[in-house]
N, C-alpha and C positions, 0 to 999 in steps of 0.2 A: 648458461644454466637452463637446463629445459622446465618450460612452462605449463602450467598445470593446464588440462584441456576444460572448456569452457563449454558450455550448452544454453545458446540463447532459446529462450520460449515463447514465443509470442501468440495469443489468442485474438484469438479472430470469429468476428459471428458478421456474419455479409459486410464483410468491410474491405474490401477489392478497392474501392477507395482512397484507404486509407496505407495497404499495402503497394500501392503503386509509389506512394514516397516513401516508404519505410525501406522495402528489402535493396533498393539501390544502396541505399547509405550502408546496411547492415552487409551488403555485400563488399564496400569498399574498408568497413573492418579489417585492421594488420597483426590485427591478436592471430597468434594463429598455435597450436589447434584450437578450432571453432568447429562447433557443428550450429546449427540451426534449425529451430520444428517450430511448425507452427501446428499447434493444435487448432483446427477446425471445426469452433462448436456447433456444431448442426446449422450451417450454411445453409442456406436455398439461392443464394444468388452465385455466381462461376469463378467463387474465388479460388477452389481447390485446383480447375486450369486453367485459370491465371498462372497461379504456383507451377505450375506441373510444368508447362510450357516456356515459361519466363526464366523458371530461377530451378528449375531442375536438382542443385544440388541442395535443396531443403526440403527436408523430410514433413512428410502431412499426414497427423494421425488426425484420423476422420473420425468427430465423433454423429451419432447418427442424431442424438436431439442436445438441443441448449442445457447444457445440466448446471451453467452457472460458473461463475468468472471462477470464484477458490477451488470448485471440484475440476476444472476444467484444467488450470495449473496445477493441480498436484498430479494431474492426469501424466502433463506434459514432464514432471519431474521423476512421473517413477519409471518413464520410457529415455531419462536422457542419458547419456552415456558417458557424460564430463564430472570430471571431479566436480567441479564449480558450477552453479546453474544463477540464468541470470533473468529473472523473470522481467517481462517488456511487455508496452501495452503497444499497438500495432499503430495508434494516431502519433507516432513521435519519429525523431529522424534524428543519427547519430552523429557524431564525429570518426573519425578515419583511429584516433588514438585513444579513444575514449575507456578502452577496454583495458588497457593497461596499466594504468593507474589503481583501478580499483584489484584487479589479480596481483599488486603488489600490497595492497593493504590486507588481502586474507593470509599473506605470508606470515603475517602475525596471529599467533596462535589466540589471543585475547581477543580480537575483532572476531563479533558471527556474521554479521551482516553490512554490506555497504552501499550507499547514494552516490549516485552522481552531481553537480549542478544541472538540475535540470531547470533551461531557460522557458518560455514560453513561446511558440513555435505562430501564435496571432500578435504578440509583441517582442518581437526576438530584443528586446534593449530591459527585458523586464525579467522576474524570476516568476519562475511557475512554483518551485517547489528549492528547497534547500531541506531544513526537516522539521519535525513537529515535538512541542516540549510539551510535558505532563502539567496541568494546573491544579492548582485547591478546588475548580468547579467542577473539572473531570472533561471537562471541554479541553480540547487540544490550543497550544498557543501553534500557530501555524506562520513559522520565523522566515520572512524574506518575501512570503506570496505579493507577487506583483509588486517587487521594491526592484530598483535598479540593478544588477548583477553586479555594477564594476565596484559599488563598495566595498572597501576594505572589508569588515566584519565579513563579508560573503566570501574573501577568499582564504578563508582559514581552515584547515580541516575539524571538525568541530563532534561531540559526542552528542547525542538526543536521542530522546525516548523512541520514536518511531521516524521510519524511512516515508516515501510517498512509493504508494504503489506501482506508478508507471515505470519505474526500474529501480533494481535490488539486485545485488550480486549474496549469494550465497554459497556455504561449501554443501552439494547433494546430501553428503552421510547428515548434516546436522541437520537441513531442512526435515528429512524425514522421521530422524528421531525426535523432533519437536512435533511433530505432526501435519507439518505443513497447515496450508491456511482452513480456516475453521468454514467446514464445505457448510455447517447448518448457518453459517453467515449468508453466505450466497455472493452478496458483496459488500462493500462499505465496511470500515473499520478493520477488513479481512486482514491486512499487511501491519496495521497497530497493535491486532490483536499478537500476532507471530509474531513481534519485534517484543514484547511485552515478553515471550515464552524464550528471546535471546536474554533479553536481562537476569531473569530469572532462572537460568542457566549458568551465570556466571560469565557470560561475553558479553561486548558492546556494542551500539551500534550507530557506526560511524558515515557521517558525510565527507566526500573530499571533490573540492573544488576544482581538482588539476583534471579531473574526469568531466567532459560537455555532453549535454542532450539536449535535443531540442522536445515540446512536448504539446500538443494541440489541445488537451484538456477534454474529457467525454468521449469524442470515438464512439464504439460500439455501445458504451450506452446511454450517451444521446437515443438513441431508437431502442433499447432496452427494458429503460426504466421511467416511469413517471415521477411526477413532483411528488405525489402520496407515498411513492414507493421507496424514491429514493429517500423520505425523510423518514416509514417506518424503520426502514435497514440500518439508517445510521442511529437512530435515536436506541431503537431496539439492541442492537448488536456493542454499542456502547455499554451500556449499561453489561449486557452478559459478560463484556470481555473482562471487567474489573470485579464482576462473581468469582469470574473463574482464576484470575492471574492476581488477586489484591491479596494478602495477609489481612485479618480479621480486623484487627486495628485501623490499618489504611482504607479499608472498605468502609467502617462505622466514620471516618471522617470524609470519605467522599462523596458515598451515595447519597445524603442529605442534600451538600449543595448542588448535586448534578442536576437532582429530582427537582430542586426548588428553580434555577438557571432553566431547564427545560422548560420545564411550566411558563416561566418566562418568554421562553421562544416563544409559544404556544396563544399567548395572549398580546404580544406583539402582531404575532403574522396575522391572529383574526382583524387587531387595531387598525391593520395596513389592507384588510380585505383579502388576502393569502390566504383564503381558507381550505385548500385543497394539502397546501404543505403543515397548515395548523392542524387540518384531520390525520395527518401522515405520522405527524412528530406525535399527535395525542395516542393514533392508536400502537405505535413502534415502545413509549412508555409502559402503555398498558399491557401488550403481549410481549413484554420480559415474565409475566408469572405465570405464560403459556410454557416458555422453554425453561425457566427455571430447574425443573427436574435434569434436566441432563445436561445442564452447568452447573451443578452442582456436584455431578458425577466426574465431569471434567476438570472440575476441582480438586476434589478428592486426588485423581490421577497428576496432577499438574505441582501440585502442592508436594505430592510424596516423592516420586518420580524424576521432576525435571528442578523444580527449586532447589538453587546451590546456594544463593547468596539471601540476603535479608533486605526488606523493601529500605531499611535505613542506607545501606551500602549503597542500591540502586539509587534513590533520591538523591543524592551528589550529583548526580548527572543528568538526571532527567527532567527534573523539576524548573522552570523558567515561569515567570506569574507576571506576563505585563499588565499594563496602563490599563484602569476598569473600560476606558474610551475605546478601547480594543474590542470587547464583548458589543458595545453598543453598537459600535461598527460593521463589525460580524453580525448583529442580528437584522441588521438591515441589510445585510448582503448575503441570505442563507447558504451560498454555495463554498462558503467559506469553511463551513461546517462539515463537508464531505472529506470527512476522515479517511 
């Protein structure tokens, strides 16, 4: 049976790096057709010939400045040429079969989006990412991070509300009629927010175990982003993305406790002298009533347009509320957070 062609995407901002262990493995991929592009977000260091030289058969759309992780991948999505696009972050290293697994779960017309097990690539015995369930706090339960791989529960194929950004297999026609990743994010929560716009579509979105990756965590923005910045993006962008994707109901019982849960961050991390992630997370709260206006526009479009199903239907599957010692834990480990 002939297989659907596939287009990996992988972004890069001077991370030569991190591409010297990447495209080996991506090249000993057996999926085949495969194409591969790395968009190149305004580089200043010689990763375009590195590329060019190296691995010849991977295409480099240059872009000329940083325009930011979600604009940079929709960039790379509306240049690819596979049915299927498989967004990748350039700090990770794959398996030889990895690909095939997940191109047999989009065969099912219900599945929009798919995970791989992604391990940890600083503790290859530990999980980096499996997938992330919806809470009553609005805070993500984030299922498996740095738990053992080989247990049992980790090897089932499993439904939850959001995938982890570092790889996602998609079908192209649906990423773009959802709109692809929301470019006024910039980053953080980008991949929650579009997994959110799969539910509410009427698809699912699925992790499956039998697909390996390996995953280094940061990469390009390690050197990207600050502690302030990365905490206004996730705090700010959080909050927007259940403006825009919540039903009026599910909104009036979340944003309460999200707002109260933050604030909480916010007076721990001053507790623990974190003051530069306490100013990040305070002002990422406050400038949600800067972008307000055109999440709400996004709304309106989101709600009329792409909603098939009802947050009741979706809450079967997405919804997971562990142990409160989870949050406490998480707030002493803020990276936990990056949605």
């Amino acid at each position: 049976m002939k297989t659907p062609p596939v287009s990996i995407i992988i972004l890069n901002w001077n991370g030569k790096k991190w591409l010297k262990g990447c495209l080996p493995t991506v090249r000993r991929i057996k999926y085949k057709p495969l194409e591969v592009i790395i968009v190149n977000n305004g580089s200043t260091d010689d990763s375009a010939k590195f590329i060019r030289d190296k691995y010849p058969e991977v295409r480099v759309i240059e872009l000329k400045k940083n325009v930011g992780y979600a604009k940079a991948n929709n960039i790379g999505v509306s240049k690819a040429k596979g049915e299927y696009v498989l967004l990748m972050n350039n700090d990770t290293k794959v398996t030889p079969n990895f690909l095939k697994p997940l191109a047999e779960d989009l065969k099912d017309s219900a599945i929009g989006v798919v995970q791989p097990q992604i391990r940890s690539m600083i503790y290859p015995k530990l999980l980096d990412s499996v997938v992330s369930y919806f809470t009553y706090t609005g805070f993500l339960y984030h299922f498996g991070y740095m738990k053992p791989w080989n247990k049992e529960k980790y090897q089932k194929k499993t439904f939850a509300y959001s995938i982890k950004g570092a790889c996602f297999l998609m079908r192209k026609k649906e990423y773009l009629e959802l709109g692809g990743l929301d470019e006024d994010f910039v980053c953080y929560v980008e991949e929650t927010d579009l997994c959110h716009r799969v539910w509410l579509s009427g698809k699912k979105v699925l992790y499956d175990p039998r697909s390996i990756m390996y995953h280094w965590g940061g990469g390009d923005m390690q050197v990207m982003t600050k502690d302030e910045t990365t905490m206004l993006r996730s705090f700010r962008n959080r909050f927007l993305s259940y403006i825009k994707n919540l039903s009026i109901v599910e909104l009036l019982k979340v944003l309460p406790a999200l707002f109260i849960f933050s604030e909480i961050f916010v007076v721990m991390s001053i507790i623990k002298g974190e003051f530069r992630r306490a100013f990040g997370a305070q002002l990422g709260i406050l400038t949600v009533l800067l972008y307000l206006p055109q999440a709400v526009r996004k709304r309106k479009f989101i709600q009329k347009n792409i909603r098939k199903v009802s947050d009741k239907q979706i809450n079967e599957y997405v919804y997971k509320n562990p142990r409160f010692s989870y949050y406490l834990l998480s707030f002493r480990n803020p990276s936990a957070y990056k949605d």
